[in-house]
TISEPA-755158 format. One record per residue: residue number from 1; x, y, z of N, C-alpha, C, O in turn; residue in one letter. Coordinates in nm, 4 decimals, padded with zeros to 6 digits. Each point is the difference from the previous one (the first is absolute). Example, Ala and Ser with C-alpha at 12.3 -4.5 7.8 and 13.67 -1.06 7.14 Angstrom:
% residues 2
NODE   num         nx         ny         nz        cax        cay        caz         cx         cy         cz         ox         oy         oz   residuo
NODE     1    01.3190   -00.5690    00.7800   -00.0890    00.1190    00.0000    00.0900    00.1200    00.0000    00.1036   -00.0019    00.0665         A
NODE     2   -00.1386    00.1069   -00.1385    00.0820    00.1190    00.0060   -00.0770    00.1090    00.0730    00.0509    00.1108    00.0169         S
This chain:
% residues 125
NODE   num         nx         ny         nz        cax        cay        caz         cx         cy         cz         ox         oy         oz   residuo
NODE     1    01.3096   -06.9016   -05.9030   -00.0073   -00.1100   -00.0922   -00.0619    00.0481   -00.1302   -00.0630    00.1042   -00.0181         X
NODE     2    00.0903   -00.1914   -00.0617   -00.0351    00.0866   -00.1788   -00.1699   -00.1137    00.0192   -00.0392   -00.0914    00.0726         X
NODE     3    00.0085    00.1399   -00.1411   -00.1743   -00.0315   -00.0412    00.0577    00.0004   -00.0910    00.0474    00.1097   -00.0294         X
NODE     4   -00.0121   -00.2497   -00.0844    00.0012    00.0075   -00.1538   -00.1619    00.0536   -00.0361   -00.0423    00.0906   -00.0717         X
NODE     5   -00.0207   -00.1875    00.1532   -00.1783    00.0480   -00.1007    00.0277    00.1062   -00.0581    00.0221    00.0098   -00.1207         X
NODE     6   -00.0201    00.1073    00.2265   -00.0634    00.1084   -00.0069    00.1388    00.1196   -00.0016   -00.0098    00.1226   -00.0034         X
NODE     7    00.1532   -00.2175    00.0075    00.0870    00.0755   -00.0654    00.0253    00.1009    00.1027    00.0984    00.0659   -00.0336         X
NODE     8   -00.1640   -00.0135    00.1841    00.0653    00.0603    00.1271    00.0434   -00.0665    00.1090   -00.0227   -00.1150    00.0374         X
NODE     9    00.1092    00.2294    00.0241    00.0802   -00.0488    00.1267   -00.1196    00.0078    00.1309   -00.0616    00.1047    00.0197         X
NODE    10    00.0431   -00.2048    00.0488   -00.0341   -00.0178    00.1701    00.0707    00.0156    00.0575    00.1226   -00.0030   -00.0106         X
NODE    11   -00.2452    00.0401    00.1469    00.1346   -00.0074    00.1326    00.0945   -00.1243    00.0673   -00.0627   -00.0914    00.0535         X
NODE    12    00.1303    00.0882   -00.0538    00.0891   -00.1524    00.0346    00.1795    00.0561   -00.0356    00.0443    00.1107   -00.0303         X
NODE    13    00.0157   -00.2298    00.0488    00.1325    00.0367   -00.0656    00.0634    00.0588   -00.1138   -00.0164   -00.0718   -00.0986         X
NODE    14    00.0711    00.1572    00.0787   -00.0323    00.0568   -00.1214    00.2088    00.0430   -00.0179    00.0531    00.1056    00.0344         X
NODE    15    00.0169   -00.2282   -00.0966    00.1443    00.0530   -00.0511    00.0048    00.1203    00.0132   -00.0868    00.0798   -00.0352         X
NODE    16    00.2210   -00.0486    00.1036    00.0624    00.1630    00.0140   -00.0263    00.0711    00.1125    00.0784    00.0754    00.0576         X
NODE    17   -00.2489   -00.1142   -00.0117   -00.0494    00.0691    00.0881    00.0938   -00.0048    00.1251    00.0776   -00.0951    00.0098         X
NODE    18   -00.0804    00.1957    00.0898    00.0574   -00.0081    00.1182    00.0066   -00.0474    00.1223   -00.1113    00.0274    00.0448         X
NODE    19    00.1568   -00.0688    00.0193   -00.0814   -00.1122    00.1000   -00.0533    00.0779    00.0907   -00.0393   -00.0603    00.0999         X
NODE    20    00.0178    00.2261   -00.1009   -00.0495    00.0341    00.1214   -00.1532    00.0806   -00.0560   -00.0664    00.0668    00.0792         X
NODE    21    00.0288   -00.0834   -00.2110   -00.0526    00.0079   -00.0377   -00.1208   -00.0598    00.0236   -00.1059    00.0603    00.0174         X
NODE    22    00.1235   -00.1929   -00.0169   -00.0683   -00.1425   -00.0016   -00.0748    00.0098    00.1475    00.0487    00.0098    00.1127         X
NODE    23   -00.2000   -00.0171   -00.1621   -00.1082    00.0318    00.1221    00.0164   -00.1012    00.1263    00.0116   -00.1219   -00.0129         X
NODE    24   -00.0124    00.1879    00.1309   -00.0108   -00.0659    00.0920   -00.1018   -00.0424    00.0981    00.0208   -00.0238    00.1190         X
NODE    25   -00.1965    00.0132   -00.2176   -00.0894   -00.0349    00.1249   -00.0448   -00.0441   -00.0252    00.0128   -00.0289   -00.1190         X
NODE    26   -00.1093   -00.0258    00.1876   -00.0917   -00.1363    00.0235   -00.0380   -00.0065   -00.1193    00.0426   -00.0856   -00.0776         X
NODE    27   -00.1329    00.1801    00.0443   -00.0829   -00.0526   -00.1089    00.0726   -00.0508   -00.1567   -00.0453   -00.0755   -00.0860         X
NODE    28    00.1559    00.1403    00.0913    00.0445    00.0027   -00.0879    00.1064   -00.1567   -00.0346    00.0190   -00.0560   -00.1080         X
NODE    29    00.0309    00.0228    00.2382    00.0551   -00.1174    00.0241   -00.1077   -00.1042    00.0103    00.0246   -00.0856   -00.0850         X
NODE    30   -00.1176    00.0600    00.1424   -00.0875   -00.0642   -00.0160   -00.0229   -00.0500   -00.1268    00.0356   -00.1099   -00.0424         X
NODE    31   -00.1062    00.2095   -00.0251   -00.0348   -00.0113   -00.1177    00.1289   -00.0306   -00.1364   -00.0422    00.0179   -00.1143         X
NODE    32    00.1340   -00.0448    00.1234    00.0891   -00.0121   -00.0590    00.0974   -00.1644    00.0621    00.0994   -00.0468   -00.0556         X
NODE    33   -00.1609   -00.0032    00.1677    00.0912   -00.1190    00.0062   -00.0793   -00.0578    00.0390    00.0325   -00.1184    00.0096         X
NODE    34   -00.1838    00.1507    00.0391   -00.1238   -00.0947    00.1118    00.0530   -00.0878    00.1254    00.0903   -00.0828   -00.0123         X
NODE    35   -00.1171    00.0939    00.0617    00.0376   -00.0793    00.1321    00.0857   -00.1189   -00.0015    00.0820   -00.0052    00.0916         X
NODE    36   -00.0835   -00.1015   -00.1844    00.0860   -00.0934    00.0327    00.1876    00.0474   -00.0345    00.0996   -00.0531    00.0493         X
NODE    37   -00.1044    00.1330   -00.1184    00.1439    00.0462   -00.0675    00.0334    00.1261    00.1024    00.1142    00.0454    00.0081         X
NODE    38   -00.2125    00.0007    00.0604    00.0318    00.1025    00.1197    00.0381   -00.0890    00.1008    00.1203    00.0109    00.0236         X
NODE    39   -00.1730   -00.0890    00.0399    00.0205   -00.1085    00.0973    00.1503   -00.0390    00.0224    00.0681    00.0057    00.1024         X
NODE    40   -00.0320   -00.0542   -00.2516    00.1373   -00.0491   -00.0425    00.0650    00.1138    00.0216    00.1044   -00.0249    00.0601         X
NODE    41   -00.1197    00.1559   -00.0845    00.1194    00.1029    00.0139   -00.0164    00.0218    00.1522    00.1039    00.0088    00.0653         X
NODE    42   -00.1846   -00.0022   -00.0219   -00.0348    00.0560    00.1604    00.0894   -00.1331    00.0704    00.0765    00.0314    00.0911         X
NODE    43   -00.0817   -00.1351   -00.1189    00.0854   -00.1325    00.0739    00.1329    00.0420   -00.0459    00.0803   -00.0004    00.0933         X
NODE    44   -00.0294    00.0370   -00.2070    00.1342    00.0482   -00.0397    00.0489    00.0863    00.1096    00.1091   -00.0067    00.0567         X
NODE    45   -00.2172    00.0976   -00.0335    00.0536    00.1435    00.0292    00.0177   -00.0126    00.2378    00.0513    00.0724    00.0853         X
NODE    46   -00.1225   -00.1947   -00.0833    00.0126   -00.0305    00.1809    00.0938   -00.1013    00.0024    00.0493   -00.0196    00.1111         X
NODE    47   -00.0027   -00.0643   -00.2191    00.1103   -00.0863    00.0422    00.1462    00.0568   -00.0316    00.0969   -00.0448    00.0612         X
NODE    48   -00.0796    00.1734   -00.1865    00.1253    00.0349   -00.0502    00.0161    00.0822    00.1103    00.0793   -00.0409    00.0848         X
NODE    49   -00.1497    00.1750   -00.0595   -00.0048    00.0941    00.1008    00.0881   -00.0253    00.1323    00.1004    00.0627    00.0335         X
NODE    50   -00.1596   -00.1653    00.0309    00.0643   -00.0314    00.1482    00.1495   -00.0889   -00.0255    00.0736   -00.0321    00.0933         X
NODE    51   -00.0501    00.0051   -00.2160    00.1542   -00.0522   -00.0385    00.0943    00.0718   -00.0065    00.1126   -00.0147    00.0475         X
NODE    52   -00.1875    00.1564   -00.1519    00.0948    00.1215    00.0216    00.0726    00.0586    00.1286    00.1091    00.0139    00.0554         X
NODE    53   -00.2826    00.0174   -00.0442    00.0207    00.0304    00.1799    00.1339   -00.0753    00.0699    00.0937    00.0651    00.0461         X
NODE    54   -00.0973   -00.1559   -00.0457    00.0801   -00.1500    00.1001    00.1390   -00.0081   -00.0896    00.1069   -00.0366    00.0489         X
NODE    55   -00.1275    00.0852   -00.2197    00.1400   -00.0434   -00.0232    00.0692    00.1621    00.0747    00.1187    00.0089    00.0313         X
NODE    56   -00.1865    00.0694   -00.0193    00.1028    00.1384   -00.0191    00.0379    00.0090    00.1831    00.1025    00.0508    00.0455         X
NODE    57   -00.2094   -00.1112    00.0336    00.0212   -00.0168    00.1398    00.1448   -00.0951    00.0244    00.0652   -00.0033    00.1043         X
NODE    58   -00.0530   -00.0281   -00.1573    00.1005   -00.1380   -00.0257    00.1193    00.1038   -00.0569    00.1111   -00.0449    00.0284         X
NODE    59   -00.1074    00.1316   -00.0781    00.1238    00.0005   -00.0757    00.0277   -00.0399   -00.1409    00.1085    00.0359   -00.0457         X
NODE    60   -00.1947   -00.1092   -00.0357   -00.0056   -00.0970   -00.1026   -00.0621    00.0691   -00.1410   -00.1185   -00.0132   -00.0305         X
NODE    61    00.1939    00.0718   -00.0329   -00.0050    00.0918   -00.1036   -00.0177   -00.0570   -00.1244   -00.0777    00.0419   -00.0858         X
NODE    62    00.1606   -00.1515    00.0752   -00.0335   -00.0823   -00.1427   -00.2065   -00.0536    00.0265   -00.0967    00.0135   -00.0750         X
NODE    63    00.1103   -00.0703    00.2098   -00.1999   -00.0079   -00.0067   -00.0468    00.0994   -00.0275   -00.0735    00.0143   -00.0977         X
NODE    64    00.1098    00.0892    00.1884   -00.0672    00.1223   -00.0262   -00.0677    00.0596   -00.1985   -00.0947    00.0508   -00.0601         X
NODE    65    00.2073   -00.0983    00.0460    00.0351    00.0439   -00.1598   -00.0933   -00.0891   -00.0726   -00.1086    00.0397   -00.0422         X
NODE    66    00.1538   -00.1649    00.0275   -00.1054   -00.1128   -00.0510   -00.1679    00.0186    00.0172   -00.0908    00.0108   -00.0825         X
NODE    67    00.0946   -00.0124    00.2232   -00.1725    00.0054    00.0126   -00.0274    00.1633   -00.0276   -00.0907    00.0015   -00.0832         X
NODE    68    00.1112    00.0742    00.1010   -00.0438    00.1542   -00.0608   -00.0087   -00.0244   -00.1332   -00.1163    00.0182   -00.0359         X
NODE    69    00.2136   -00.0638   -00.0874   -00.0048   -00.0025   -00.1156   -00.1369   -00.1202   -00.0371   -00.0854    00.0187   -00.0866         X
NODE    70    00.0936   -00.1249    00.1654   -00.1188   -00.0928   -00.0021   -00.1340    00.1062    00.0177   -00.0971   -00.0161   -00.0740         X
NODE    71    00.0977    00.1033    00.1556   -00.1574    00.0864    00.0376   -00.0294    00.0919   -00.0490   -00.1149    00.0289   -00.0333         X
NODE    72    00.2559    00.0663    00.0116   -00.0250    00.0801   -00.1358   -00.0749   -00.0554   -00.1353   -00.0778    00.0639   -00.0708         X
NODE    73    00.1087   -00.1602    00.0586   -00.0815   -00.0603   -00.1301   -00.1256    00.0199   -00.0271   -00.0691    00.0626   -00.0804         X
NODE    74    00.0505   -00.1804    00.2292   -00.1503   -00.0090    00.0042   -00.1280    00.1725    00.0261   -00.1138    00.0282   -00.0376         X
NODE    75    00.1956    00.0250    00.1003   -00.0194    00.1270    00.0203   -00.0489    00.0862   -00.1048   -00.0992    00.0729   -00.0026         X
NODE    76    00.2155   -00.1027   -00.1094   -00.0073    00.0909   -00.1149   -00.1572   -00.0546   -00.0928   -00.0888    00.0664   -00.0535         X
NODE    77    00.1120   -00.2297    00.0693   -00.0960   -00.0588   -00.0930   -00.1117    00.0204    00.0340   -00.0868    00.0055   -00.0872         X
NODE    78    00.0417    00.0180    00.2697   -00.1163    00.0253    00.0321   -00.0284    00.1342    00.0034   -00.0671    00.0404    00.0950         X
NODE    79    00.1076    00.0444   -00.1867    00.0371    00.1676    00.0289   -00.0357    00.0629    00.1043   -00.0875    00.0865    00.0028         X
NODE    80    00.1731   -00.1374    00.1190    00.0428    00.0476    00.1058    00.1028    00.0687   -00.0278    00.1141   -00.0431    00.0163         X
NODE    81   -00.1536    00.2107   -00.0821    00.1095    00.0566   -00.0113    00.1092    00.0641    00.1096    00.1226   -00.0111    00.0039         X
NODE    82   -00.1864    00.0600    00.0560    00.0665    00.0292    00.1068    00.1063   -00.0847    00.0940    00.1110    00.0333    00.0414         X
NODE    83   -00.1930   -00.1657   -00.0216    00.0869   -00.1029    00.0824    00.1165   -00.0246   -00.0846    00.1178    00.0216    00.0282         X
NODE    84   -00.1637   -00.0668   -00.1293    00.1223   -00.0260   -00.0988    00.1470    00.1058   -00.0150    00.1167   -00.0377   -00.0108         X
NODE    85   -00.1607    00.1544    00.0138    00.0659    00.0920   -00.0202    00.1171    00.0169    00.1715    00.1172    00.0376   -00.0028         X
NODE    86   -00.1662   -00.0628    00.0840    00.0456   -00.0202    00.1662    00.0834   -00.1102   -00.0200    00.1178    00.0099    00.0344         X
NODE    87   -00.1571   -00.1078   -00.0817    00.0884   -00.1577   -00.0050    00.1102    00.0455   -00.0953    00.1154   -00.0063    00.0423         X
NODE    88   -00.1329    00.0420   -00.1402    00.1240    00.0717   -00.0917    00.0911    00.0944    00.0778    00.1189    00.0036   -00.0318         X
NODE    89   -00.1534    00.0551    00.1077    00.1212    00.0707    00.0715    00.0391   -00.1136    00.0824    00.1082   -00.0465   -00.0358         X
NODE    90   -00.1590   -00.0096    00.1295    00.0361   -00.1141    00.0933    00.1024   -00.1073   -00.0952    00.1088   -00.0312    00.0483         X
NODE    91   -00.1389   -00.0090   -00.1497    00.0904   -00.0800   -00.0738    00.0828    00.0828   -00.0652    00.0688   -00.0692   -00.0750         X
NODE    92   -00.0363    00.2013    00.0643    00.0771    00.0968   -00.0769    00.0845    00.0273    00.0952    00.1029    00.0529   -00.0420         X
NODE    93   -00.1098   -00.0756    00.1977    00.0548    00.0709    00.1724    00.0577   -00.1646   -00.0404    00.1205   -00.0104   -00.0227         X
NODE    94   -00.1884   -00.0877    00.0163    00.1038   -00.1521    00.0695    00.0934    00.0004   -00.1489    00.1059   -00.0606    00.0164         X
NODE    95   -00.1148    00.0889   -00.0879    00.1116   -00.0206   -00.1271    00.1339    00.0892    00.0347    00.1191   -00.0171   -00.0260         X
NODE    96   -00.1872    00.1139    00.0923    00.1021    00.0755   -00.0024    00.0740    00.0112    00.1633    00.0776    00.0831    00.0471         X
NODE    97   -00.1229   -00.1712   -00.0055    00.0339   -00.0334    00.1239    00.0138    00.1415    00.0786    00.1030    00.0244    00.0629         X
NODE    98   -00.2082    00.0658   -00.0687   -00.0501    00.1348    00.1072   -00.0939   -00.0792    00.0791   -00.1032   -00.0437   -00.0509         X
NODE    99    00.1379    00.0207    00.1873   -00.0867   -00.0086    00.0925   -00.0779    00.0675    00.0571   -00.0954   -00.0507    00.0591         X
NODE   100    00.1175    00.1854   -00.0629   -00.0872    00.1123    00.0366   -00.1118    00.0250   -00.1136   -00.1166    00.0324    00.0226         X
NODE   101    00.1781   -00.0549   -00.1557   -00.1324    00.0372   -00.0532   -00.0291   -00.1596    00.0039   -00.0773   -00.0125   -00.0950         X
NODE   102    00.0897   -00.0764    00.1335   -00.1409   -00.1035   -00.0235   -00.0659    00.0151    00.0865   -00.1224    00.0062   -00.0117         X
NODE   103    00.1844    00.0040    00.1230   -00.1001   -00.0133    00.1260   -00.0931    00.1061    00.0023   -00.1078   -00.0019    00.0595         X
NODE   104    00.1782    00.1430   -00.1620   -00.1295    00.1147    00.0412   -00.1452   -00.0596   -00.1021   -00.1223   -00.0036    00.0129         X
NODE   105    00.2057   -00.0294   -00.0969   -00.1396   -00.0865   -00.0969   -00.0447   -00.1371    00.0344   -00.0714   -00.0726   -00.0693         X
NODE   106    00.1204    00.0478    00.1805   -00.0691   -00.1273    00.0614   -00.0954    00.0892    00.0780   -00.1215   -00.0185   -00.0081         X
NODE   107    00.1627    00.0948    00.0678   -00.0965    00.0375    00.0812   -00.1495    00.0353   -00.0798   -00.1031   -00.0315    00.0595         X
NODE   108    00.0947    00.0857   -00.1713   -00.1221    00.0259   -00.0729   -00.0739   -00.0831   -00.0459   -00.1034    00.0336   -00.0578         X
NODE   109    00.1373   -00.1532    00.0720   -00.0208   -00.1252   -00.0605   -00.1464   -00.0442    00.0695   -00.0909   -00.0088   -00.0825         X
NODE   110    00.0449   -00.0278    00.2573   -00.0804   -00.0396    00.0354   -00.1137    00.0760   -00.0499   -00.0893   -00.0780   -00.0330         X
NODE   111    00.0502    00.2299    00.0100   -00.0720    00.0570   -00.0275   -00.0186   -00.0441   -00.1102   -00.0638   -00.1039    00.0164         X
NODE   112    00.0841    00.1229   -00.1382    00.0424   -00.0167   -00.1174   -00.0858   -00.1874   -00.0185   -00.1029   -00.0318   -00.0597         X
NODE   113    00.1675   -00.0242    00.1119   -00.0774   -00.1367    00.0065   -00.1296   -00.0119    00.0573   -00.0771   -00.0743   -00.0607         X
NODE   114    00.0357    00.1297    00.1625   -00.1259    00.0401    00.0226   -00.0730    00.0350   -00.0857   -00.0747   -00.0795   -00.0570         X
NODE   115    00.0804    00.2143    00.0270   -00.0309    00.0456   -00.1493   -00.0340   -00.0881   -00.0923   -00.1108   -00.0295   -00.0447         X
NODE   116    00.2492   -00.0217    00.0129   -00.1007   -00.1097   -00.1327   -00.0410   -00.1018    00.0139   -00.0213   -00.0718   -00.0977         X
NODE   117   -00.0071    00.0257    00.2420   -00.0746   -00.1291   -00.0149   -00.1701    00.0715    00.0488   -00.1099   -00.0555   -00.0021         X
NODE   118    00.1405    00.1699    00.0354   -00.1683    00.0728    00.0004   -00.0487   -00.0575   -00.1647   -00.0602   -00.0954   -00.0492         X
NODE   119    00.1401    00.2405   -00.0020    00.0330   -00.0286   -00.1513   -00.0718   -00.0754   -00.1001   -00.0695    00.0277   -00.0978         X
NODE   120    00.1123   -00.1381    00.1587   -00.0724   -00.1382   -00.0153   -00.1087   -00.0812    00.0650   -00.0307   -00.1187   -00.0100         X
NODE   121   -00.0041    00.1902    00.0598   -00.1130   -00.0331    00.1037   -00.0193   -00.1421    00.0406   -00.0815   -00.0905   -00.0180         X
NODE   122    00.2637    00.1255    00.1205    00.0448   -00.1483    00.0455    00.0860    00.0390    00.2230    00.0547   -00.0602    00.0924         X
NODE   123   -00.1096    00.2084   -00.1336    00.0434    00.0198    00.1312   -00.0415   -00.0418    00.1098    00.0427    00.0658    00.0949         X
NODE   124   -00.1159   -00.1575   -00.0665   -00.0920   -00.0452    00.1394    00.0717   -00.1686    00.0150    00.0207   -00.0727    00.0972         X
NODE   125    00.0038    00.0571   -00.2535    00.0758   -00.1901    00.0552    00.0740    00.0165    00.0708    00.0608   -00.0951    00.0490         X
């Protein structure tokens, strides 16, 4: 973020940057969304998750597609770089209707969600 005051860049979102760039730990998430806006992504991230899961168990590729592009978002915004970057292949595998690669990037997915709801120091709800 720009500091007009003082005319430098902070740590936070920063245009251009890369999404795998974008820090992935506690302190850093914490301190950048505080608990109630972590809460909200951590509820994002246990109700979209098990849809994926269930749409791709199903066969159901257009869900698949929808809710990945829905979590990628939130992902990116909470710089969950990594997760984000997993959901992009998963919605890049259902567009292109490869079942093998979604499912291999489904498979990375539970970890990956773990991860960032540590992240967020939301892993115990």
């Amino acid at each position: 973020m720009l500091d007009r005051s003082q005319g430098t860049t902070q740590a936070g979102f920063q245009p251009g940057r890369e999404i795998a760039a974008m820090p992935n730990d506690q302190a850093f998430l914490a301190a950048r969304h505080g608990p109630v806006l972590a809460s909200l992504c951590a509820d994002e991230l246990r109700e979209r998750h098990p849809r994926i899961q269930a749409a791709a168990a199903a066969g159901d590729v257009r869900t698949v597609l929808t809710e990945a592009h829905a979590l990628r978002g939130v992902a990116a915004n909470f710089g969950l770089g990594v997760l984000a970057e997993d959901l992009l292949v998963v919605e890049t595998a259902a567009r292109r209707q490869d079942a093998d690669g979604m499912h291999g990037a489904l498979g990375r997915l539970p970890g990956e969600v773990a991860k960032a709801l540590a992240a967020l120091g939301q892993a115990s709800s």
